[in-house]
C-alpha positions as CSV (number, residue, x, y, z in Angstrom):
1,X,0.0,0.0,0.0
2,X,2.9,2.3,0.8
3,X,4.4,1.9,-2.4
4,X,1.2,2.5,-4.2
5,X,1.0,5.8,-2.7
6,X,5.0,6.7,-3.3
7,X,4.0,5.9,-7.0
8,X,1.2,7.7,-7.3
9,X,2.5,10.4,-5.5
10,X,5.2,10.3,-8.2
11,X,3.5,10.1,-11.3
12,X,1.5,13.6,-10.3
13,X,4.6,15.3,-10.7
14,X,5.1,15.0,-14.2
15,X,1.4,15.6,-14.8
16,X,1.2,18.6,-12.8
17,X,3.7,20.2,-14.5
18,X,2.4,19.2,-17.9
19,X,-1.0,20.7,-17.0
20,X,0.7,24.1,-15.6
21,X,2.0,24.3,-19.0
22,X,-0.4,23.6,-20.9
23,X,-2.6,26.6,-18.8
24,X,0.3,28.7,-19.0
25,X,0.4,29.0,-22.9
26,X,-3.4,29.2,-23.2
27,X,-3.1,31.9,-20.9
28,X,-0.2,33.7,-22.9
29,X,-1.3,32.8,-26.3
30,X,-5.0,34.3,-26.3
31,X,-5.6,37.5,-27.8
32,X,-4.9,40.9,-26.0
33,X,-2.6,41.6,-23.0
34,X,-2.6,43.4,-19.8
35,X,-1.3,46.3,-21.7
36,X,-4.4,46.2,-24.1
37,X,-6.3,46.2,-21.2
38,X,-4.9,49.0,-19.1
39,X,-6.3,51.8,-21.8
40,X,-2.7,50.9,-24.0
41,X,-4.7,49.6,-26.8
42,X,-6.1,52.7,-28.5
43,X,-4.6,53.5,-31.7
44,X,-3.4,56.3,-30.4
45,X,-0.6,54.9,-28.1
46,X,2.6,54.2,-30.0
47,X,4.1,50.6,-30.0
48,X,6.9,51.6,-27.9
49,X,4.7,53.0,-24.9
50,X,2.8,49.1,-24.9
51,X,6.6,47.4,-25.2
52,X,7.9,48.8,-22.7
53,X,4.1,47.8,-20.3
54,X,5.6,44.7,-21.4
55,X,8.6,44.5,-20.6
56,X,8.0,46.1,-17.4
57,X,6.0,42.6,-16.9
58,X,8.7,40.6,-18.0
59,X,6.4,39.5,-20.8
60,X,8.8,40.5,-23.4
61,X,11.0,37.6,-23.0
62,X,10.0,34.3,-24.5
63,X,7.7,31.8,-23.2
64,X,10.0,28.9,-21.9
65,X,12.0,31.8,-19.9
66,X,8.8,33.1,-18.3
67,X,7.6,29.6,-17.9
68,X,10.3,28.4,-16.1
69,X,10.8,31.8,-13.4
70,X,6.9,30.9,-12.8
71,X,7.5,28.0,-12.0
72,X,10.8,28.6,-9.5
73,X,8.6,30.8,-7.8
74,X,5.4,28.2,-7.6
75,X,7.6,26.2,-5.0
76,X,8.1,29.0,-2.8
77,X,4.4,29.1,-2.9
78,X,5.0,33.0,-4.7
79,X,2.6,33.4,-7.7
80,X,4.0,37.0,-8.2
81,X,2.1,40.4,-7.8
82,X,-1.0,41.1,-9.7
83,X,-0.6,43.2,-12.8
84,X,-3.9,45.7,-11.5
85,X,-2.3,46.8,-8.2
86,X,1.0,45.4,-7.4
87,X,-0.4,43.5,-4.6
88,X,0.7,39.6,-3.8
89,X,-1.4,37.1,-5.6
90,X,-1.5,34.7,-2.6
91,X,-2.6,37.8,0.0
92,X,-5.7,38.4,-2.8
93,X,-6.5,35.2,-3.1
94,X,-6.6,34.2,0.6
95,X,-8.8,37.1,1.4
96,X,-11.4,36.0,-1.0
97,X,-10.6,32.5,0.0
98,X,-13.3,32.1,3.1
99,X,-16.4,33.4,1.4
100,X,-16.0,30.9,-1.8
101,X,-14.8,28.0,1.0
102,X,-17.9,28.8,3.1
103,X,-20.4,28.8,0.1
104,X,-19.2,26.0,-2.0
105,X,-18.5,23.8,1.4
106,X,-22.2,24.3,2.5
107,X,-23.5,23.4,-0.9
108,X,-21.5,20.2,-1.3
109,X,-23.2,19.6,2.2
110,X,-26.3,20.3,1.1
111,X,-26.4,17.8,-1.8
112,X,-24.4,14.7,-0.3
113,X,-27.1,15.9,2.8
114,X,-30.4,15.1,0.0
115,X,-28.8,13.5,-2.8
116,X,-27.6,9.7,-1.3
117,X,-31.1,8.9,0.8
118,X,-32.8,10.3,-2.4
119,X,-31.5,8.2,-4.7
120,X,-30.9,4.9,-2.2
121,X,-34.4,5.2,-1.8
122,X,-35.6,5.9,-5.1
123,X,-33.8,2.7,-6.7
124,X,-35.1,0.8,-3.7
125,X,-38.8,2.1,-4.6
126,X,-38.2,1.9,-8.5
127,X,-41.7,2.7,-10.4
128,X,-43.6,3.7,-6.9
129,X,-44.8,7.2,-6.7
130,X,-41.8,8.4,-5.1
131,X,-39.7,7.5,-7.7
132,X,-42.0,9.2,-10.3
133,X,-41.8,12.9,-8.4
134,X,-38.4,12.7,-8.0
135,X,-37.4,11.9,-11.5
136,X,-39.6,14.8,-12.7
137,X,-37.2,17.1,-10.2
138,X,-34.3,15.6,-11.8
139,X,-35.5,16.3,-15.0
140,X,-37.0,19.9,-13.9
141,X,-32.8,20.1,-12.3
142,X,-31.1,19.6,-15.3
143,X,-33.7,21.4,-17.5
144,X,-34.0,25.2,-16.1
145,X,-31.1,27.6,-16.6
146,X,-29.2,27.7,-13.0
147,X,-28.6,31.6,-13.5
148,X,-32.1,32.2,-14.6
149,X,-33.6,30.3,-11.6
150,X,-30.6,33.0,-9.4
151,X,-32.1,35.6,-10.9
152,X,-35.9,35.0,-10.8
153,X,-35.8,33.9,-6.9
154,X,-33.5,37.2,-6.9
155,X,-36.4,39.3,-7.9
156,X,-39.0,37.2,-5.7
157,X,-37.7,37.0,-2.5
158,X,-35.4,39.9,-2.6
159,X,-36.7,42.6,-4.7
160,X,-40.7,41.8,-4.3
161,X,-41.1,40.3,-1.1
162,X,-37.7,41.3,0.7
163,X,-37.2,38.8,2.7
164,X,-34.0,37.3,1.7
165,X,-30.5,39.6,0.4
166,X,-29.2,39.5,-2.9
167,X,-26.0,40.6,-2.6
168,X,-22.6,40.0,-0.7
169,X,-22.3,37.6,2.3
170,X,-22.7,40.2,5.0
171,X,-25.1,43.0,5.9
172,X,-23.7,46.7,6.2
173,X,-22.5,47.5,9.9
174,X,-21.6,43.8,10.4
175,X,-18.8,44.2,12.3
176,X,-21.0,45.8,15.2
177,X,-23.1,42.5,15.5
178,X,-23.0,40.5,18.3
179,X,-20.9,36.5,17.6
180,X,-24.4,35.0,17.3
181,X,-26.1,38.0,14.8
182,X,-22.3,38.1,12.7
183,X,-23.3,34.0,12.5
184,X,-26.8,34.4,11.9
185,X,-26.3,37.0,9.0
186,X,-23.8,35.2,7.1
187,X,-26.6,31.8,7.0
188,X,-29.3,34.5,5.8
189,X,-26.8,35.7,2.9
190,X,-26.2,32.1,2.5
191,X,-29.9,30.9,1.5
192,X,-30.3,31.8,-1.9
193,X,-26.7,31.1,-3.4
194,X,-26.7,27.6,-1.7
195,X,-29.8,26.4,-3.1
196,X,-29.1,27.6,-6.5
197,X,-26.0,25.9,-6.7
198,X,-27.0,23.2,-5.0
199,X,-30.2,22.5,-6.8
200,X,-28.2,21.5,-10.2
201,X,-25.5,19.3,-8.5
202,X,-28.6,18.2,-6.3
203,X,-30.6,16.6,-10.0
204,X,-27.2,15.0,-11.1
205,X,-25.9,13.4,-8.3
206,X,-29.3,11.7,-7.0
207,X,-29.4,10.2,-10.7
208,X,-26.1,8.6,-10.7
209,X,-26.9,7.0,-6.9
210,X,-29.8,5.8,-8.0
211,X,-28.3,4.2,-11.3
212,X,-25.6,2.5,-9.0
213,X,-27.9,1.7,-6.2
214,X,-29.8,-0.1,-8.9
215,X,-26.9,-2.3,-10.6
216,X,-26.1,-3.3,-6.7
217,X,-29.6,-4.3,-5.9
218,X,-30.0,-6.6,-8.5
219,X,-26.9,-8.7,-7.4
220,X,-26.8,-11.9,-5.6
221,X,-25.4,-11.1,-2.0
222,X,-27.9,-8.7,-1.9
223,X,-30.9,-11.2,-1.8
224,X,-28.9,-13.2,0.1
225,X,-28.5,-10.3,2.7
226,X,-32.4,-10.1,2.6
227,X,-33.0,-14.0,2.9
228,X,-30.6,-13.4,6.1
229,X,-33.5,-12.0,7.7
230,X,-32.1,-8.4,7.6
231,X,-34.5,-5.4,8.0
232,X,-34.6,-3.7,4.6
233,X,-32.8,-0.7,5.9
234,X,-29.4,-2.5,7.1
235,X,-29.5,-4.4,3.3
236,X,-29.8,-0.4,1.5
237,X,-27.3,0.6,3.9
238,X,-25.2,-1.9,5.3
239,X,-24.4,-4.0,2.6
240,X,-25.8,-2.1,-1.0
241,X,-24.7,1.5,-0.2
242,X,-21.3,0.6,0.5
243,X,-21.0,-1.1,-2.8
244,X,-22.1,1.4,-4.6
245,X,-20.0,4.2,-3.3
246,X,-17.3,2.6,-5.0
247,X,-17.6,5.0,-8.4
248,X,-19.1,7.3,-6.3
249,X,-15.6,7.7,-4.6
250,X,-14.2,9.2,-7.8
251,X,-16.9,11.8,-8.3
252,X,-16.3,12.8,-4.6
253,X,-13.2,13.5,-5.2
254,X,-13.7,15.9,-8.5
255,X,-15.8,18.1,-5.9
256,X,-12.6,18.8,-4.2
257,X,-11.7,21.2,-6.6
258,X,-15.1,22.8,-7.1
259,X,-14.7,24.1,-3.5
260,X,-12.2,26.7,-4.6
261,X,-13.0,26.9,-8.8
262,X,-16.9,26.1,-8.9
263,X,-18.7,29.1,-8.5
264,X,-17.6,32.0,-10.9
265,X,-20.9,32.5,-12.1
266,X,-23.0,32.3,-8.6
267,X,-20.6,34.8,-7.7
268,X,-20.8,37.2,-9.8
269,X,-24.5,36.8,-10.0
270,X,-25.1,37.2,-6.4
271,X,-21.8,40.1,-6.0
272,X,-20.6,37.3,-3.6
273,X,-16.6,38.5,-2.5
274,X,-15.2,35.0,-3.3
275,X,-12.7,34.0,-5.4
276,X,-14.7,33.0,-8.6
277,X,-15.9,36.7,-8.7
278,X,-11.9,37.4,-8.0
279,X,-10.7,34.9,-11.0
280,X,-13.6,36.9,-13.5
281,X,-12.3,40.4,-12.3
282,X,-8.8,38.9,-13.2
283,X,-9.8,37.7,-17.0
284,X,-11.4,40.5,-17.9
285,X,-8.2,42.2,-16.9
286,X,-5.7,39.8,-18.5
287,X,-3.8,39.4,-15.5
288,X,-2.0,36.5,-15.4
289,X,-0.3,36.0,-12.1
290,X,-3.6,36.0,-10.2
291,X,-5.8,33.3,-13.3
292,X,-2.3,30.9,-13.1
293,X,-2.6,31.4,-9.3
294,X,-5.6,30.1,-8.9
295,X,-5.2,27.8,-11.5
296,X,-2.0,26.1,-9.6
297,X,-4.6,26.0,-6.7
298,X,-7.5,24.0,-8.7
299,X,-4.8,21.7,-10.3
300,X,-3.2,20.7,-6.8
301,X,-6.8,20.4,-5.5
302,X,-7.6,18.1,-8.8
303,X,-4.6,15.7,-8.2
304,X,-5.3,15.7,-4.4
305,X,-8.8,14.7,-5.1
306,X,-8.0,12.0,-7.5
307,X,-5.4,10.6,-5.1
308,X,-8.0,10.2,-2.5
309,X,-10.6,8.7,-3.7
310,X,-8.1,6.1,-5.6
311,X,-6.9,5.5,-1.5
312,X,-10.8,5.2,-0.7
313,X,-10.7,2.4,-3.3
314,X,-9.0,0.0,-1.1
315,X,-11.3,1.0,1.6
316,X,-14.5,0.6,0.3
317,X,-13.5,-2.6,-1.1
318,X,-11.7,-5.0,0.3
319,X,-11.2,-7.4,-2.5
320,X,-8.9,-4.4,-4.2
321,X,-4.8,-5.0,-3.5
322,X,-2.4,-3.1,-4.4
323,X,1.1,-4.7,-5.2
């Protein structure tokens, strides 16, 4: 087992640096600069003026010399200074870190929280009623718009009714509440951007459980478990659940990364100080420190993910060895 994970451990290093890369010369390659951006692009401006913007980025030298500085710097976890204010990437990043942490966190909570029982119990109850409504949800999930669902419950509960805030995480004067009201304000903010990215994620996820859920139920040990005289509970849970959290594993570990890279547009829609909103800012600006910043983050959050649910492998099933 030990070597498994020395080998796997290994074979991420050539993959992470083939993927920082790769994201580096997309990055570089795509049309316009931060010089184009700053107000240098007009006609007006001479070439020399937006050379020497350039150059006073260091992005006059070639690609495979800025590449490799980048990446010298990566390991002293220094991502350089954003090209709008000067400031460190990591420092920008880290504020904005908590607010997209806190909102993505509580919406993967949210949808393991309905998701599994939802679709353990509608494969157990294939056909019934129950597994009628919640396959029109599913299909109601995948069907409607994410951002146009944000922005009519927007206008209903916040703009008509005014019940619930549409904007930013905290209320103005929150740093006079009391511990409980600073706790209590942030949940209210929280309603409306958790559902809404929840309720996607929600419709996909119950599907796949139930699709897996149903392979398991129709094997052998299963009726044997039921023959046992097991309640019908301990044979969902016990025996068929933890079968089929096997592929489940690997999708659990993809969400890792969503934590810090999944919600640009929730974000934005909702003027939520994260760092999706951050990472939109950024590409609008061309500034590349801060999008290969965070892309370094979301790559080492990929591989980490990966890593961990191949570990879970050996846990959820104990006929898998590694040599």
């Amino acid at each position: 087992m030990l070597n498994y994970i020395a080998r796997r451990i290994l074979s991420y290093i050539p993959l992470f640096f083939g993927i920082t890369l790769i994201s580096f010369l997309i990055i570089h390659l795509s049309p316009g600069g931060p010089e184009m951006m700053m107000g240098f692009g007009s006609s007006r401006v001479s070439p020399e003026i937006r050379q020497k913007i350039r150059r006073a980025y260091g992005l006059d030298k070639p690609l495979y010399a800025q590449y490799l500085v980048w990446v010298k710097k990566i390991f002293l976890l220094d991502f350089g200074e954003s090209f709008q204010d000067g400031e460190k990437v990591i420092k920008k990043i880290g504020r904005r870190l908590p607010a997209t942490v806190f909102l993505n966190v509580s919406s993967i909570f949210l949808i393991l929280l309905i998701a599994i029982p939802l679709g353990v119990y509608s494969a157990d109850r294939q056909g019934s009623v129950f597994d009628v409504l919640t396959t029109v949800f599913v299909f109601i999930g995948f069907s409607i718009p994410s951002y146009w669902l944000a922005l009519i419950l927007m206008n209903f509960f916040g703009v008509k009714l005014g019940i619930l805030p549409i904007s930013g995480w905290v209320s103005f004067g929150w740093e006079n509440f009391s511990l409980i009201g600073k706790i209590g304000d942030i949940l209210w903010h929280l309603i409306l951007p958790v559902f809404i990215t929840a309720f996607a994620g929600l419709a996909s996820l119950s599907r796949y459980i139930r699709a897996q859920m149903q392979d398991v139920l129709s094997q052998d040990f299963v009726l044997a478990a039921a023959a046992r005289g097991l309640s019908r509970n301990e044979v969902l849970w016990k025996h068929a659940f933890r079968n089929a959290l096997l592929p489940l594993a690997t999708l659990l570990g993809l969400m890792l990364p969503s934590i810090i890279g999944g919600g640009v547009i929730f974000e934005t829609i909702f003027s939520w100080p994260g760092v999706g909103r951050l990472m939109y800012q950024a590409v609008m600006a061309r500034d590349y420190p801060l999008i290969l910043g965070n892309g370094v983050i979301v790559i080492a959050l990929t591989l980490v993910g990966n890593f961990l649910a191949d570990i879970s492998y050996a846990w959820l099933d104990p006929r898998i060895r590694y040599k």
